[in-house]
N, C-alpha and C positions, 0 to 999 in steps of 0.2 A: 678201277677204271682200266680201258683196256689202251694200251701204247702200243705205237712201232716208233724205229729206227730207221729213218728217211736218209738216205748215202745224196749228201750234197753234192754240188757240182767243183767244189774246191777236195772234195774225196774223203771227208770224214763225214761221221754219223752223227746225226740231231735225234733226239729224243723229241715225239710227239705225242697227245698235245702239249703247246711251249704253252708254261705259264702265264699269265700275264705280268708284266712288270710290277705291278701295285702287290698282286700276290705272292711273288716273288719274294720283295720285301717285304710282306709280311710274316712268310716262311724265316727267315734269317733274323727277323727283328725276334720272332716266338724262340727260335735257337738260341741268338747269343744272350737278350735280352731278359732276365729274370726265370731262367729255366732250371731245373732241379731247385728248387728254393733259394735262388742267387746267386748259385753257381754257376761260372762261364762255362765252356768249354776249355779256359786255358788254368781254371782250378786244380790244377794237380803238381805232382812234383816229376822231376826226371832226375835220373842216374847222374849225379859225375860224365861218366861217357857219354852221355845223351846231350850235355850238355856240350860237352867238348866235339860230339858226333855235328851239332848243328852250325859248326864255325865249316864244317868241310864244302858244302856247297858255296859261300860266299868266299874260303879261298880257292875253290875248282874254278869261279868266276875270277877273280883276281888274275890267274893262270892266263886263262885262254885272254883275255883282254889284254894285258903283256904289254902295259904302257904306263907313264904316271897318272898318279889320281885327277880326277878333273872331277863331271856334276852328275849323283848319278841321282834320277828316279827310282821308286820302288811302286810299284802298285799293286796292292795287296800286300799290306804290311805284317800280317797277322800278330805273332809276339815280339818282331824287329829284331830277330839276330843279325839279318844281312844289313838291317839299316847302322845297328849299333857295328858291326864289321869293319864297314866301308868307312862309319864314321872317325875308326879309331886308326886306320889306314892315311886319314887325310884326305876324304872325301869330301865334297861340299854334297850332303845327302837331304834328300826330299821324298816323303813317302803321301801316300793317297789310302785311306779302307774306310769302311762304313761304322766301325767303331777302334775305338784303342783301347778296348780289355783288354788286351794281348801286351801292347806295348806300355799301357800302365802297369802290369803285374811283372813285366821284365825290366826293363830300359823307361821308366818313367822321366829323365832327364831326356829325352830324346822326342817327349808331348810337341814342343813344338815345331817340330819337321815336320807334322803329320796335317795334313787335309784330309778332312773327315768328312764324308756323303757320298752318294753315288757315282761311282767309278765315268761312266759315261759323263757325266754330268762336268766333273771335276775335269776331264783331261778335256772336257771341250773348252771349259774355262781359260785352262794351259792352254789349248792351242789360241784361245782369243787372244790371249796375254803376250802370244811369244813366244812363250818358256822353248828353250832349247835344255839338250840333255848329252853327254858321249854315251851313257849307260842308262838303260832300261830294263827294271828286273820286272818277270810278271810271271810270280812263281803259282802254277795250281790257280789260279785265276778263268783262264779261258775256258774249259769244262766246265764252269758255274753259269756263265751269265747267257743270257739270252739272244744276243749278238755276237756269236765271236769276229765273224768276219768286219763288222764296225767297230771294234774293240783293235784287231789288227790295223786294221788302216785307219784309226787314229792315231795311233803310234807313230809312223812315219812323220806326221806333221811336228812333233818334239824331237827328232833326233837330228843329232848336229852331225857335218858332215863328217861319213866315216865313223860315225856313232853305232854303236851294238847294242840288238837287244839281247834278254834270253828269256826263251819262252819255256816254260815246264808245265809237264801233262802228263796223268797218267798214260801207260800204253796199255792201252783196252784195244779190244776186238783184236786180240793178236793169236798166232798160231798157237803159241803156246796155251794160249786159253781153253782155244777150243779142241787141244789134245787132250786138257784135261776135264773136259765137258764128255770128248768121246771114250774114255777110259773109264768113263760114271764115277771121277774123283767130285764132282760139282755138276748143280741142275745148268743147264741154257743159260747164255745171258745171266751168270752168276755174276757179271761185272757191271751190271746196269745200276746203277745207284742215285738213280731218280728221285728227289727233285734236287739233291745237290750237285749232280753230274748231269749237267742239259746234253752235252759237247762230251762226243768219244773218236779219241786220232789213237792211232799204232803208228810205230815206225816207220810202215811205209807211208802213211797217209799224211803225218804232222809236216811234211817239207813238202807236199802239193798245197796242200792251204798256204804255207807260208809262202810259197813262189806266185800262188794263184793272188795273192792281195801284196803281191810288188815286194816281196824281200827275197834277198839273193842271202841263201843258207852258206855259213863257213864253217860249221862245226854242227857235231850231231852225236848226242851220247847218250848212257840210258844206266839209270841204276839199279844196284842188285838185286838181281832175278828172284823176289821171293815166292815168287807164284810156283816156284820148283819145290815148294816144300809141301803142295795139294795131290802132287803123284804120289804122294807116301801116303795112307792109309794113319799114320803115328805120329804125323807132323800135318795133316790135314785139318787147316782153321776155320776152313769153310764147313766143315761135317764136326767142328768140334772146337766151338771158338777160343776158350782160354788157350790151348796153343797156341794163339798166335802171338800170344806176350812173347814167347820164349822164341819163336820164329823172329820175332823184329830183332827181339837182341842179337840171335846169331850175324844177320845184318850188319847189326851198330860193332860188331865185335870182328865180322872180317873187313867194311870199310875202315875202321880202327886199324885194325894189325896192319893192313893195305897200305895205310896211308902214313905209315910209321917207320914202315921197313923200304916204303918204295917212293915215297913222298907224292905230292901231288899229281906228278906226272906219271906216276904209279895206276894213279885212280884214271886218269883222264885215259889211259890208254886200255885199261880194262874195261869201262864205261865207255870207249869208243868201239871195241870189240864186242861187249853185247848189243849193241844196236846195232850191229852187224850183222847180227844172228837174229834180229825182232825179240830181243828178247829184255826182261830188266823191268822193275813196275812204275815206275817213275821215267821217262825221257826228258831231256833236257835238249834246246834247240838254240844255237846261236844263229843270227842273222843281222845284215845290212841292208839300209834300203838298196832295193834291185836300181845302177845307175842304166 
């Protein structure tokens, strides 16, 4: 089927045609649900460091929040390292996903924080309810779903005042990309990865949608650049996938060292400097609602 990339009026790129909702979920229900002969997606194992690699994001978060614990949301739980984080922190924590494979095979003591269904669905319930929150995580979430812009400005209706979210998204359509599309390291649009990716922001683009749907950005960071390892011909994952095992660990091995020798604010200041430059495959976005 043939696609394009429609540039919304909030400045990031939609993938067309948009599924329908029902297909959607059935796409995600075929994935997580009984796929390789009952294997999740969260059927595997990871490194020691991988494991201690996945505490760094939820204390990067800790960092820049720079207050005591109070209630935080999670939406998009996947294996709940930041819910189990926050919770061991003295959080009063709440998570929302459409299943808890993830948080049964990791943090099963943690089932019942979790609200289980559709994302939309659940946070309108929150909003019917009430629910207030200081902390809203919504990690890799918004490049999946069908709505992003209804997905942001539900948010606003759960935060207390002076409450933060953070929003994380890959950075697709970025220069870097397409230096390595012009250099013939990767075809066009090697980052389009339809139907799990509806929703593609870069650096410049992620803090126009967020200003565009009423949040006033405080912070803006982006982690390590692995797309730098496709201008090599010998570390190239895209023209030669099993590299890219050994590409993620050098990753997990210098935010490791990074975070070791220079601590937190190690990270947060080199992760503020590549998203300075558009560069980094992951960006992270803090914000408040716009008063």
């Amino acid at each position: 089927m043939e696609f394009k990339l429609v540039e919304r009026p909030e400045g990031h790129l939609e993938y067309e045609p948009r599924p329908t909702p029902d297909a959607l979920a059935a796409y995600y229900r075929d994935k997580y649900f009984g796929a390789d002969h009952g294997q999740t997606p969260y059927a595997h194992g990871y490194t020691a460091e991988e494991l201690e690699h996945k505490r760094l994001q939820p204390a990067e978060t800790e960092h820049i929040w720079g207050r005591p614990p109070g209630r935080m949301l999670e939406v998009g739980v996947g294996e709940g390292f930041s819910l189990d984080y926050f919770a061991s922190r003295g959080w009063e924590v709440v998570g929302m996903d459409f299943t808890d494979d993830g948080l049964q095979a990791f943090f099963p003591r943690l089932a019942d924080k979790l609200m289980l269904g559709d994302a939309f669905e659940l946070l309108d319930q929150a909003i019917a309810r009430g629910d207030q929150y200081d902390l809203v995580i919504c990690n890799n979430v918004l490049e999946h779903v069908i709505d992003p812009v209804g997905l942001l400005t539900r948010l606003h209706a759960l935060m207390r005042p002076d409450g933060l979210v953070r929003i994380a998204v890959p950075n697709d359509n970025s220069w870097l990309q397409a230096e390595i599309v012009r250099r013939g390291h990767a075809d066009p649009m090697f980052w389009v990865a339809a139907p799990d990716h509806l929703n593609y922001f870069n650096t410049d683009t992620l803090p126009k949608a967020m200003a565009a749907t009423g949040w006033s950005v405080t912070d803006h960071l982006s982690e390590f650049p692995v797309d730098l390892f496709l201008l090599n011909p010998d570390t190239n994952y895209m023209r030669d996938r099993p590299l890219g095992r050994n590409c993620h660990f050098v990753r997990i091995a210098f935010e490791m060292g990074l975070w070791r020798e220079r601590g937190v604010e190690g990270v947060v200041a080199f992760r503020r400097g590549c998203v300075q430059a558009g560069i980094g495959r992951n960006q992270v976005l803090y914000a408040r609602v716009a008063g």
